[in-house]
MIMARVO-111968 format. One record per residue (C-alpha): x, y, z; residue number from 0; residue in three letters. Coordinates in steps of 0.001 Angstrom, whole numbers, plus 500000, padded with zeros to 6 digits. Each point is the difference from the previous one (the first is absolute). Layout:
X	Y	Z	NUM	ALA
...
This chain:
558833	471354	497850	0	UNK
499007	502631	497422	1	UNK
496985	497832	499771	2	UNK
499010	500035	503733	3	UNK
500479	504067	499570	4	UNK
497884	500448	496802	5	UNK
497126	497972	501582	6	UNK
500544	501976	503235	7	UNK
499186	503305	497927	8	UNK
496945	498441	498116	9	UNK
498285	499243	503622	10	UNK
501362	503000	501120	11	UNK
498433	501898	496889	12	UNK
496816	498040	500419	13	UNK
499425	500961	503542	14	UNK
500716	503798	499311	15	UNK
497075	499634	497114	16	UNK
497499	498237	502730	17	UNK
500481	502721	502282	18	UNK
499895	502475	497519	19	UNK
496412	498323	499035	20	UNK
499005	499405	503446	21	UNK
500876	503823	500571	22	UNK
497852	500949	497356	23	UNK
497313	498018	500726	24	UNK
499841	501572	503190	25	UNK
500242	503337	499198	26	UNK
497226	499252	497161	27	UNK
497635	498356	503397	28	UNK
500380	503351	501730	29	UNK
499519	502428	497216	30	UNK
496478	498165	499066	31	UNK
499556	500028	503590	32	UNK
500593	503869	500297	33	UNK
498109	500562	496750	34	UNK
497165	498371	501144	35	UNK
499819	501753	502710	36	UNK
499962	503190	498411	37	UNK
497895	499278	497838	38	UNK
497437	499080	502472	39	UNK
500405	503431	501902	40	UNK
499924	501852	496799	41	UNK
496321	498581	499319	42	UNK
498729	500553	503348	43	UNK
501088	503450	500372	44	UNK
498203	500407	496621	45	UNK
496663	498144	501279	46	UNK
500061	502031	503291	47	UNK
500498	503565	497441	48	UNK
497335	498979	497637	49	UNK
497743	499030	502496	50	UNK
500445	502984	502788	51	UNK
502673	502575	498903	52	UNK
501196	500909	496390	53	UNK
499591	498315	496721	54	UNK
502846	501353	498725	55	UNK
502198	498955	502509	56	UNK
498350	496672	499830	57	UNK
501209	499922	496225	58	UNK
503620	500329	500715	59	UNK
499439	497196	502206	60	UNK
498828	497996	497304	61	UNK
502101	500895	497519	62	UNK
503146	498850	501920	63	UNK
497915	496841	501207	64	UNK
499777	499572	495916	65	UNK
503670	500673	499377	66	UNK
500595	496763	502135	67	UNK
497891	497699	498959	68	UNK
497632	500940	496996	69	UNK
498159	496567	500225	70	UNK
499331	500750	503612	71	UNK
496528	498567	502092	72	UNK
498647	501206	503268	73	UNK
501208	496709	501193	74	UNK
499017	499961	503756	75	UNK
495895	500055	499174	76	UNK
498153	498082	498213	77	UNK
498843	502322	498166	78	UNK
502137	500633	496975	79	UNK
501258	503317	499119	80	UNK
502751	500980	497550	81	UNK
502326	503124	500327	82	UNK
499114	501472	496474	83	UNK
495977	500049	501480	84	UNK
502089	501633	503052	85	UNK
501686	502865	497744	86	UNK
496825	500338	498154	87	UNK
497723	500792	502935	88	UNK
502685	502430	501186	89	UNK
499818	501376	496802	90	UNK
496362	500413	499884	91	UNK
499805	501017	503219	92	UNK
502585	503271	499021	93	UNK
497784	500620	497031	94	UNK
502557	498516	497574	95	UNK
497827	498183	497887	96	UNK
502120	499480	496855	97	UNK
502772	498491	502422	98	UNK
497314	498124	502255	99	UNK
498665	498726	496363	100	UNK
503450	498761	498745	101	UNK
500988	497920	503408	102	UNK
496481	498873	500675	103	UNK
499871	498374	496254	104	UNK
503476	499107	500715	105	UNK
498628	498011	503578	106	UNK
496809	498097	497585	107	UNK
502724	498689	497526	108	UNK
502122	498571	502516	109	UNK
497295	498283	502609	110	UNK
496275	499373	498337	111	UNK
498988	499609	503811	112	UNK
500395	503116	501330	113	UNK
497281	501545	500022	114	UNK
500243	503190	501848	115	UNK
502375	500649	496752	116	UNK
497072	499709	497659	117	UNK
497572	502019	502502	118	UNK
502193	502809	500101	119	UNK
501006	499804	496141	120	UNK
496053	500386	499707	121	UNK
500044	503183	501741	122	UNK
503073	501619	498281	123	UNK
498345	499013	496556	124	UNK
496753	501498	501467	125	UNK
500920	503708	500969	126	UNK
502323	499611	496775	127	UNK
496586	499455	497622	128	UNK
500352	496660	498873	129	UNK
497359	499021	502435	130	UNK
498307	496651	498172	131	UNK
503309	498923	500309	132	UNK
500152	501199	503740	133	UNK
496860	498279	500332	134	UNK
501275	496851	499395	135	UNK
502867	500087	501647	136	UNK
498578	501016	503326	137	UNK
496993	497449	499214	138	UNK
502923	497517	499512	139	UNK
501769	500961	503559	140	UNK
497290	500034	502027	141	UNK
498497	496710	499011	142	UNK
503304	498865	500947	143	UNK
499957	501011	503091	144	UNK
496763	499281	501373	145	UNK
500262	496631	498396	146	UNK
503871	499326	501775	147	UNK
498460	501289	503367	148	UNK
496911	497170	499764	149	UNK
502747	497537	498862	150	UNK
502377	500114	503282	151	UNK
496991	500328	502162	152	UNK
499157	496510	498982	153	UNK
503531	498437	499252	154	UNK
502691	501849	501835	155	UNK
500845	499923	504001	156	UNK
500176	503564	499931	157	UNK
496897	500800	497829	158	UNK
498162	500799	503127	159	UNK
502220	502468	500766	160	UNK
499373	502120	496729	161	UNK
496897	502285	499234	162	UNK
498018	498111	502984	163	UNK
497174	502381	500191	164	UNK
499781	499933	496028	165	UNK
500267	503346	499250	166	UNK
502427	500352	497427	167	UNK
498172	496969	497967	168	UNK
496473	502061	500557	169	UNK
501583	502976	498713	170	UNK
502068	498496	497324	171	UNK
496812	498100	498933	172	UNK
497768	503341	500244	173	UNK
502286	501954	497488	174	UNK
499870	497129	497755	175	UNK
496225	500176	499823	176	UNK
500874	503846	498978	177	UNK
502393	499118	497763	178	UNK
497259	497643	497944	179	UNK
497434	502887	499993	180	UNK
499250	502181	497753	181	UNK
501061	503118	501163	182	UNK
503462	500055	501845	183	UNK
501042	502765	502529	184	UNK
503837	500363	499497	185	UNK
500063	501966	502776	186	UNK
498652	498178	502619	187	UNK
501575	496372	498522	188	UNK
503496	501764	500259	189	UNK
498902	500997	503433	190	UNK
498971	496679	500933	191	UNK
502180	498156	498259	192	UNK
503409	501813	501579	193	UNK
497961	499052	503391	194	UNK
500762	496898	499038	195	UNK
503365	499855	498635	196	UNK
501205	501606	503521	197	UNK
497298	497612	502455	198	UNK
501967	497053	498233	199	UNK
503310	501588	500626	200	UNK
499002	500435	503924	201	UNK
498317	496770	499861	202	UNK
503877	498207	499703	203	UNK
500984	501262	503005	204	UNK
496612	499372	502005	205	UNK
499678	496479	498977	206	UNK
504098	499408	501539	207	UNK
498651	501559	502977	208	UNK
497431	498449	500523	209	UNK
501628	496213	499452	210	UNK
502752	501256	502122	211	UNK
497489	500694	502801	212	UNK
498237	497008	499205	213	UNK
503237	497665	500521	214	UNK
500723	501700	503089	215	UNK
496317	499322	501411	216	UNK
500480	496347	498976	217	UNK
503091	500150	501706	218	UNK
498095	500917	503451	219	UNK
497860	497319	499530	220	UNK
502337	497519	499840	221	UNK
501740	501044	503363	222	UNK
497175	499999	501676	223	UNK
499707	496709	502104	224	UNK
């Protein structure tokens, strides 16, 4: 009889610790859940600031979007973007350029293919007077970019939805040209090269528009008797 009591407790001890677990696993589903949803709020409130209100509100965006996951990608494009580039443009963009420096350095170490990371890290070393070193960092960016944009033209599905009039890859291409010249004009690269920086930003949310609009006119089609 004591027996039959003692392994009555054990199950009875075992279930408590499943459901305890099962609890917790639960609670852990919905507090990713929540978390990822905040975090994906906090980075497009900051996109929609940097783009079309205030940098500076943008960066407290960012910031918290970094708090929550510092190893964070813009992970509904194809076009990879980290959250340090994020803080860093915000940075820039409130003329904070030791604090756009430090997270835009931060953004190169942590993903070599980010590339609006290494164009903007070109222009904070620029106006800060390392400029060969600007040079080659912007050099470095916008090759990568013009060369990603011919890439998913040719071997993506949604390559034709990026850059298809060319004109970031003609002007990426034309500052390039400047770059290997002899004489550079920082002022008009910066210029051109913040064009850029913001067309590509803009270009993330054309190029979902426009394959959203596509599916839907595919859609039509195939109704159509």
């Amino acid at each position: 009889m004591i027996y039959g009591e003692e392994k009555f407790k054990m199950k009875n001890e075992k279930f408590k610790i499943l459901r305890f677990a099962l609890c917790l696993l639960q609670f852990a589903i919905l507090f990713s859940g929540c978390a990822a949803f905040e975090l994906g709020g906090e980075i497009q409130k900051g996109r929609m600031e940097l783009m079309y209100g205030d940098p500076k509100v943008a960066l407290s965006h960012f910031r918290r979007a970094a708090e929550l996951q510092p190893d964070y990608l813009l992970d509904y494009s194809i076009f990879r973007e980290g959250v340090w580039t994020y803080v860093g443009r915000a940075n820039y963009a409130s003329g904070e350029l030791a604090e756009a420096r430090q997270a835009l350095e931060r953004a190169r170490s942590r993903y070599e293919q980010d590339d609006l990371a290494k164009l903007y890290l070109g222009l904070v070393l620029g106006r800060d007077g390392e400029q060969q070193r600007g040079l080659r960092e912007i050099e470095t960016g916008l090759t990568g970019l013009a060369d990603w944009l011919d890439y998913i033209e040719q071997y993506h599905t949604d390559g034709r939805f990026w850059d298809p009039t060319k004109t970031i890859r003609g002007e990426s291409r034309r500052n390039l040209a400047m770059i290997k010249g002899r004489d550079v004009n920082w002022k008009e690269l910066i210029e051109n090269v913040e064009w850029i920086g913001k067309e590509i930003e803009r270009e993330i949310d054309r190029a979902r528009e426009d394959k959203s609009e596509d599916r839907v006119r595919e859609g039509e089609r195939a109704d159509q008797p």
